[in-house]
N, C-alpha and C positions, 0 to 999 in steps of 0.2 A: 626478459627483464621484469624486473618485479613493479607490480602495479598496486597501486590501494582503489577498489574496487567495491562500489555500493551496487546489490541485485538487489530489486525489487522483486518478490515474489508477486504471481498472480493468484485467483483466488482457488484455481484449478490445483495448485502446489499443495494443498490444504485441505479442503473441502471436496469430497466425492458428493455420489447421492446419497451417502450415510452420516447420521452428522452424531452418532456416538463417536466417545471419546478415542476407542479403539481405531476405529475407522479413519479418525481423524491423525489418531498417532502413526497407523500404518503409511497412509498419503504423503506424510514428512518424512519417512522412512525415506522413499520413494526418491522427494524430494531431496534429502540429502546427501544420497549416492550420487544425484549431478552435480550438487555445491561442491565436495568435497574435491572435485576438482580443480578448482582455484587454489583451492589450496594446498594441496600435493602441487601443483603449478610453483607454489613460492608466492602467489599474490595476500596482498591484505584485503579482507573481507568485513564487508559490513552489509548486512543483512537485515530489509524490512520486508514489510508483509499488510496485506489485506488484513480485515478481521469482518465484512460484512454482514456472511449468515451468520457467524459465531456469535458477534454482537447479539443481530436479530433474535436470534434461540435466547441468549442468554433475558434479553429484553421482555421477551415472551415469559420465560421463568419466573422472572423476577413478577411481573404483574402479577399472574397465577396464583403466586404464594404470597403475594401482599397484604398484610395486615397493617391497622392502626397502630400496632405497638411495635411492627415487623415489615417498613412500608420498605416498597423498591429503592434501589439502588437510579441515581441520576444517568443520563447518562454518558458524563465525562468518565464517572465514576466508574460505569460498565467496559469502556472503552479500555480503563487501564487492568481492570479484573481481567479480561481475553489478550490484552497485551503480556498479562503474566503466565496466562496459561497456555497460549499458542508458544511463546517465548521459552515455555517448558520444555514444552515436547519437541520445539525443533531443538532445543541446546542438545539436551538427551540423544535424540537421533545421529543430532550431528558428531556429537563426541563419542556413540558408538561407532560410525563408519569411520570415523578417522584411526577410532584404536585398530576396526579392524587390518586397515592399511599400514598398523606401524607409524601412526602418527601421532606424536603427542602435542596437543594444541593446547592454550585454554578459551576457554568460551564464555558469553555475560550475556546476559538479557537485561538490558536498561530499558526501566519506563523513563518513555519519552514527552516532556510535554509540549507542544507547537504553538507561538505567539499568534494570535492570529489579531486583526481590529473592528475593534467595537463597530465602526463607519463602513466596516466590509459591505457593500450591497447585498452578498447574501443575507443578509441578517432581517431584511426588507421584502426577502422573498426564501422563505424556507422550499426547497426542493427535492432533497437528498429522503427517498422513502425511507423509516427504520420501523422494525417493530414488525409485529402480527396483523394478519389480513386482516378489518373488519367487517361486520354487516352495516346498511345504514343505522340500524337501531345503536348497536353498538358502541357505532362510532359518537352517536348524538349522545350518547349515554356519559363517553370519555370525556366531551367537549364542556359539559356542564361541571364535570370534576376537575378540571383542568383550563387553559389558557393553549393546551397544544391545537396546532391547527393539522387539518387530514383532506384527503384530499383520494379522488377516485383513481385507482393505479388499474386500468386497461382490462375493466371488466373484471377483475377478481376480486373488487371488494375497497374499504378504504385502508390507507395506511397514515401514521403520521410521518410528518414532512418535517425535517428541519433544514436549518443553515447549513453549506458545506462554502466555509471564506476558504480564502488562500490564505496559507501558508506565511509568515513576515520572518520567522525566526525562531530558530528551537534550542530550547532554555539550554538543554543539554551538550551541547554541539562542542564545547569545550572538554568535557569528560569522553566522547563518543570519539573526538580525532588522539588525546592522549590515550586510547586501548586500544585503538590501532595502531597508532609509534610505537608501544608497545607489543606489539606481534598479537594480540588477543582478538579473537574473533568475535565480534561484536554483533546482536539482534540489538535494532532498536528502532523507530517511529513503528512501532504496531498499528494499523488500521488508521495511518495515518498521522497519527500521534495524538494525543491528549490535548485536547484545545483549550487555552486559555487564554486570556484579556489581560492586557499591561494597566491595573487600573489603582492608580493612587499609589503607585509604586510597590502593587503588589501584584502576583499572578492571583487569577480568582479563573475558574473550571466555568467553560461556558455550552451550553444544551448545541451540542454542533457535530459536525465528521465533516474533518476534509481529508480530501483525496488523497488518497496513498500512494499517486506517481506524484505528484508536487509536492508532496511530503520530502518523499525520497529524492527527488530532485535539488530539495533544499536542505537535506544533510550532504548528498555528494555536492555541492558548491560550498557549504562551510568547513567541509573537511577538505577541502582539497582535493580531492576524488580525480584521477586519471581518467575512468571509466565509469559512465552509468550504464546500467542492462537492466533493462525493463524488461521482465518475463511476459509472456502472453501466450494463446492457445495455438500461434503459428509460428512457423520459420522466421519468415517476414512479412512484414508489412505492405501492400498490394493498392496499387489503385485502377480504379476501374471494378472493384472488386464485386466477384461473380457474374461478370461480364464476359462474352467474347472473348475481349480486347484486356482482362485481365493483365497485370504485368507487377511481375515482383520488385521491389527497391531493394539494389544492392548497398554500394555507395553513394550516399546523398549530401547535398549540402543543406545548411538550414534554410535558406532561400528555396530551393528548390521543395522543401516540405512543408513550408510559408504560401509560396505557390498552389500547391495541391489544395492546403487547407483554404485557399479563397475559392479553389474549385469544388470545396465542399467534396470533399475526395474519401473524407474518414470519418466512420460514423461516434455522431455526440457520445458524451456517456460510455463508447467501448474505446476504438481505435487513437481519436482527438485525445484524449487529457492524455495520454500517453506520448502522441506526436509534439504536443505542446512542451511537455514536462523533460523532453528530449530538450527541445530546441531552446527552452529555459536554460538547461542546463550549460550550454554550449556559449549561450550567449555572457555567462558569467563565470565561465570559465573555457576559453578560445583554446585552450591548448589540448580539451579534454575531448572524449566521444562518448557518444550516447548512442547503444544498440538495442534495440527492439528485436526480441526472438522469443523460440520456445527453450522451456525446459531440456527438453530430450536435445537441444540442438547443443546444447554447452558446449560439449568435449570440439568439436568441429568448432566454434568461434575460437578456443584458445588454440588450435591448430592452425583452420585457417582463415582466421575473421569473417567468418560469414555471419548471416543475419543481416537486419536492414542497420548500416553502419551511420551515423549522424555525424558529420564534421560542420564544423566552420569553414 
């Protein structure tokens, strides 16, 4: 039966240890030969994506080359420049494996921008690293030129810290569920989406990244979404993990991964925003599921739902 379907890519879908352009194009290659299976399936697809290191690099570029007359790029602004250009290469891969297969689709890459509020707590406490490693000198250096705050990341140096709020609403959300009623296969919150403030009845781009599974979580609940699939580097999701006593989650309910998470079961920062942005999802949309798997796992979940399965 035909589904409308939002994947989250992970960052692994994207990014190897190479972060030339080729490199990068090839990895989507990769990644597209599993997507395209949804779609030879008959389902509707919408498709987001990380942009972390891309950002970073690009971050890093941008300072390097900065001049007075030729200064960096913000970076909401950075956000949506790797939303166009990630948003490239996978359109291109994807409409080449699909010709291969005999398929004629059409495909869009929509920048995305995501409401988020000025009162968000993050905003109180920036956390989210972006940018190039510092030295202390460095960093004291950027601090005098700037207002951004850095902060020591685990022995390698400093980095700047900003906001990552949550997610309230994305500008787009009406354009994103009209090209999928229309059969078009849809890229859209890129690395989250483009964050901006509801301010004086305007959107205004604000210095932030939020997360790209509550992103995605909160396109597949405004489009109606049947399915969320959160990609990740495993099968499933596991608690007890690297233990003994190890055990993979099949079929879950949100309760039961509510539970885990008071047992502190999934780690911050990798596993959690993922299990959360699951059970986000389910909780605003009861009829739908939300699956956490790999890449390589695909063909096997539209066969035979495998993966860690999230109901209500």
């Amino acid at each position: 039966m035909k589904k409308r379907i939002v994947v989250a890519l992970g960052g692994n879908a994207i990014l190897t240890t190479d972060a030339s352009a080729e490199a990068q194009q090839q990895a989507l290659r990769n990644t597209a030969y599993y997507l395209a299976d949804f779609i030879e399936a008959g389902h509707e697809l919408i498709i987001t994506h990380g942009n972390g290191p891309q950002v970073g690099n690009l971050l890093l570029q941008q300072q390097l080359g900065a001049t007075e007359k030729n200064p960096a790029m913000p970076l909401d602004t950075a956000v949506a420049m790797t939303q166009g250009s990630i948003g490239y290469w996978l359109d291109n891969a994807l409409v080449n494996e699909l010709r291969q297969r005999g398929i004629q689709k059409s495909t869009v890459t929509l920048l995305t921008q995501v409401v988020v509020s000025e009162k968000d707590p993050a905003f109180q406490e920036p956390s989210k690293p972006v940018g190039p490693f510092l030295t202390e000198d460095e960093m004291k250096e950027e601090q005098q030129k700037t207002s951004a705050i850095y902060k020591e990341d685990a022995g390698r140096g400093y980095r700047k810290v900003v906001p990552s709020p949550m997610p309230m609403d994305i500008v787009e959300h009406p354009v994103i569920k009209q090209l999928v009623e229309n059969d078009i296969i849809t890229i859209a919150g890129g690395g989250g989406g483009i964050p901006v403030v509801n301010k004086d009845g305007k959107y205004q781009g604000v210095e932030a990244v939020i997360d790209k599974d509550f992103a995605s979580e909160k396109i597949a609940a405004l489009v109606q979404a049947d399915l969320l699939v959160i990609l990740t580097g495993v099968d499933h999701v596991s608690i007890n993990f690297n233990q003994p006593n190890q055990t993979e989650l099949k079929k879950v309910s949100i309760t039961d991964m509510e539970n885990y998470i008071k047992e502190a079961q999934f780690a911050p920062g990798s596993m959690l925003p993922k299990v959360e942005a699951a059970i986000t999802f389910i909780k605003e949309n009861p009829a739908g599921k939300a699956v956490i798997t790999s890449l390589e796992n695909i063909q096997n979940l539209l066969n035979e739902e495998t993966g860690t399965i999230i109901t209500a």
